[in-house]
N, C-alpha and C positions, 0 to 999 in steps of 0.2 A: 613731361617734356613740353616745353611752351611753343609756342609758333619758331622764335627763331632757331630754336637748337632743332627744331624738324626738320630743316631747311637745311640745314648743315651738318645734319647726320649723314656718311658719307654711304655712297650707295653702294649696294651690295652686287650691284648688273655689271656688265661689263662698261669698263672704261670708253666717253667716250669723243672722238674729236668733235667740237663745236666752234661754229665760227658765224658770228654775228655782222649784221653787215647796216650800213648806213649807204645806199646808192648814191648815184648820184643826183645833184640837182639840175631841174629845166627849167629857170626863169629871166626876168631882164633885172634881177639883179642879185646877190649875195651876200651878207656877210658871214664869216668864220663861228661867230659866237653862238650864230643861229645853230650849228650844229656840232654842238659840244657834246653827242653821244651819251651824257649821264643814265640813259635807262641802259643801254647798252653794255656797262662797265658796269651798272652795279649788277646786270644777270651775273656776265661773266665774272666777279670776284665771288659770288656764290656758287657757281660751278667750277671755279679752279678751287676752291675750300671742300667741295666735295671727289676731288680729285682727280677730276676730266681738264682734256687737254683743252685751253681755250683761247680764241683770237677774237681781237676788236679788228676790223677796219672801215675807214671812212673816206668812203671812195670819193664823198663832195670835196675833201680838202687833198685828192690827189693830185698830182698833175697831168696834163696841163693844169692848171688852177682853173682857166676861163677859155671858153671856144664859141664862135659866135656860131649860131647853128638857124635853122628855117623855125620862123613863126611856127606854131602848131593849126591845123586850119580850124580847130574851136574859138582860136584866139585872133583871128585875121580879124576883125571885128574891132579891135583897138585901135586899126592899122593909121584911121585918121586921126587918133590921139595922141598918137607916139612922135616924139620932136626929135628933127634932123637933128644928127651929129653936129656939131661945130664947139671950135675952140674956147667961143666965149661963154657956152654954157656946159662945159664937158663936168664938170664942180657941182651944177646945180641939176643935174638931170639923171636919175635913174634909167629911164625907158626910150633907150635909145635903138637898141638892139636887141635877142634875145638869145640866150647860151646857153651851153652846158658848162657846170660847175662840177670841177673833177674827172676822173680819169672816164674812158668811155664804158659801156656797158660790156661791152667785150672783155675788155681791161680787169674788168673787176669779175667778173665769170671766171677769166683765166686764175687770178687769184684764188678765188674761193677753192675748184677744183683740184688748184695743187696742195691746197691745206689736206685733200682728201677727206669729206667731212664725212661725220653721221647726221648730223646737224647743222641745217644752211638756217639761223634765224632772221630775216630782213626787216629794217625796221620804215615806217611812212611816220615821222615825225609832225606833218602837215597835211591837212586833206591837196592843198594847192599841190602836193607834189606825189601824188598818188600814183602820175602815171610812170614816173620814176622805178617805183618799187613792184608795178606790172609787169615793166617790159624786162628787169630782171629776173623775176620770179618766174614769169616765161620763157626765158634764155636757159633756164635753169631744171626747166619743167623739159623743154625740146630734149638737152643734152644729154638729163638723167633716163630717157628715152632710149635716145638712139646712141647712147655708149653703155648702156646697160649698167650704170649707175644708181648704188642706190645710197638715199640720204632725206632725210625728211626734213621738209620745206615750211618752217613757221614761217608769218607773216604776225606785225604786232604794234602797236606806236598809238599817238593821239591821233593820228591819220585815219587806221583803222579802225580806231573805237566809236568814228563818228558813224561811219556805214559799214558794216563788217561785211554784208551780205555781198557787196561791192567786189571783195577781195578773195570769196569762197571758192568760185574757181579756179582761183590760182596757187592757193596753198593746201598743206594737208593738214592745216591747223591754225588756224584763226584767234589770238590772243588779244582781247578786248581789254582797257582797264590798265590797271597795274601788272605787270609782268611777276614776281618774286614766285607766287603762288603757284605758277604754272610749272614751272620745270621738275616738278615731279611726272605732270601731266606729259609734259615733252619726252623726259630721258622712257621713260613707257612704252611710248609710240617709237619711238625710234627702233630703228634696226628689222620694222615688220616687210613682209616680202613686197605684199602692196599697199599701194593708198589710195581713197577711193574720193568723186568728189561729186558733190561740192564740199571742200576741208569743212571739219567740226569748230564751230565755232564755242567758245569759251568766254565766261569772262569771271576769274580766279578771285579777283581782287586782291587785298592785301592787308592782313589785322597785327602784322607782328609791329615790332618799332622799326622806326625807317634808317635807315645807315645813312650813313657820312658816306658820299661818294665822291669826286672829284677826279677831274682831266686836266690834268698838267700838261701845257703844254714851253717845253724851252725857245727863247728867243735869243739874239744874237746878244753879246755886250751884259753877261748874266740877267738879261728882261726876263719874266719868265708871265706867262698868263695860266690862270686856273679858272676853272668852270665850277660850279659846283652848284646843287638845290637844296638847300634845309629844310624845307617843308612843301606839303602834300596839298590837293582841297581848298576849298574855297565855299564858305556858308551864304555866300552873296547870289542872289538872281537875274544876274544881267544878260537880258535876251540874246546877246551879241557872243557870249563865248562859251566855248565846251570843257571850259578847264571842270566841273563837276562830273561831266561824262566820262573821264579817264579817272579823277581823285577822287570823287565824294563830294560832298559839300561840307562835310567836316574838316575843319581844317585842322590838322598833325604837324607836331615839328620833331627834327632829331631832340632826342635827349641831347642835354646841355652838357653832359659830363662824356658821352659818346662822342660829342662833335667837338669839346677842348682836344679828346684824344685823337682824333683824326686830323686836325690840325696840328698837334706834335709832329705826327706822323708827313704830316705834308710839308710843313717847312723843314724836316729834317731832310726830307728827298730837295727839295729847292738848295739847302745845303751842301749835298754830296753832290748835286750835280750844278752848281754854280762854279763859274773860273774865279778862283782864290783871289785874284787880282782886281776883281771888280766888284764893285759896290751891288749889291741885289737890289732889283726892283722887281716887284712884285704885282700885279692886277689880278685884282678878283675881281669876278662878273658871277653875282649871285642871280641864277636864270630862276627864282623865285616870282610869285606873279602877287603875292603876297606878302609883300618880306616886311612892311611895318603895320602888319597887323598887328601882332605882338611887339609893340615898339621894346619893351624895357628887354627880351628876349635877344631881342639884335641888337641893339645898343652895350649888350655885356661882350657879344659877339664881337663885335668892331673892339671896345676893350681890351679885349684879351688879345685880339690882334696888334693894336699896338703895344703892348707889352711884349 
């Protein structure tokens, strides 16, 4: 049995709820594309293929969408940099004010809760938004307390893979790295009377071949945007990023005959769920951080896409 049919050997424990979460964000500015959930969606299409019930949600692209909320006091320190509101520069200025991006913490507690989970997994996408996936993971830590709940608390993203130790007392499991490898280690843990801390930190990694993943999401007027990453790693040294701290330095892509097939798959969804009367448009946003390194690789890709 190879890596990926391990993965998708269906488990023999009892079935169980899982719900993966993206908090929300706290900065002076946002966009959408920034959190397109792909590690998020490809857990859960591996744990709905092994038969557990499972939810995405992403509470930065709830609503409200934007609330302007208090500087944080680490960050009062900008305060002489930050340029007054006004109409002539509302275009050219990011850092005018500073918000919350998506529904509140609360909001999203409430959610999770009623999914009734075994499994809360939170993901820090960014070290900058670390404090995001704290104060839920503590919202979470209080309630399963004092309402006598229980459910085990991952914590896991390129956030946490830069300082894990950072994140130990707030979770019962600490996932560094590539997430696929770990949910054995998770569906495990789950369901024990207690957890103890500081969470066990992990880091799984990942040797099988990487899937076709993607987040459709629909727009008005049949628009529709999709997200998606074809590869993994990066063999480059450049002092300034951690993309090797989560992927390797090797760099991986989807097989080519796996990722035509997942594109069937996905324009045939953009199909049934487009209005017959409107002409489809389509935007991909490949969140690859490497995407022509392999020029001739993605150049067949764009290909096929227009065909």
């Amino acid at each position: 049995m190879n890596d990926t049919e391990h993965l998708l050997e269906i488990s023999q424990a009892s079935l169980l709820n899982i719900i993966l979460v993206q908090p929300p964000v706290e900065d002076f500015y946002f966009t959408p594309h920034r959190s397109s959930t792909l590690g998020l969606h490809s857990l859960s299409e591996i744990w709905r293929t092994r038969g557990h019930h499972c939810q995405v949600i992403n509470c930065a692209l709830e609503k409200p969408l934007k609330k302007q909320i208090k500087i944080p006091e680490t960050l009062t320190y900008l305060n002489p940099y930050r340029i007054k509101y006004s109409k002539d520069i509302k275009s050219t200025s990011w850092f005018n004010n500073y918000y919350r991006f998506g529904s509140s913490i609360e909001n999203c507690v409430k959610q999770i809760i009623e999914f009734n989970p075994d499994v809360v997994a939170v993901s820090c996408f960014a070290w900058g938004y670390a404090e995001s996936s704290l104060k839920l993971l503590e919202k979470l830590k209080e309630i399963r307390r004092t309402k006598s709940l229980s459910f085990l608390l991952v914590v896991g993203g390129p956030g946490v893979t830069v300082m894990p130790e950072y994140f130990s007392p707030f979770a019962d499991l600490v996932v560094t790295g590539e997430g696929e490898d770990s949910i054995i280690e998770i569906e495990n843990m789950a369901g024990l009377a207690e957890y103890s801390y500081p969470g066990k930190i992990i880091n799984p990694g990942f040797t099988g071949e990487l899937p076709f993943v993607y987040n459709l999401k629909s727009r008005r007027n049949s628009r529709f945007t999709v997200s998606t990453i074809i590869s993994r790693g990066c063999p480059k040294m450049c002092s300034f990023c951690a993309n090797h701290l989560v992927f390797g330095r090797k760099l991986r892509k989807v097989p080519l005959s796996d990722l035509k097939k997942g594109m069937n798959v996905l324009f045939n969804e953009v199909l049934t769920r487009a209005d017959k009367e409107e002409k489809i448009k389509l935007h991909m946003n490949f969140e690859d951080d490497n995407i022509l390194f392999y020029k001739e690789y993605f150049l067949e890709i764009l290909n096929y896409i227009n065909k």
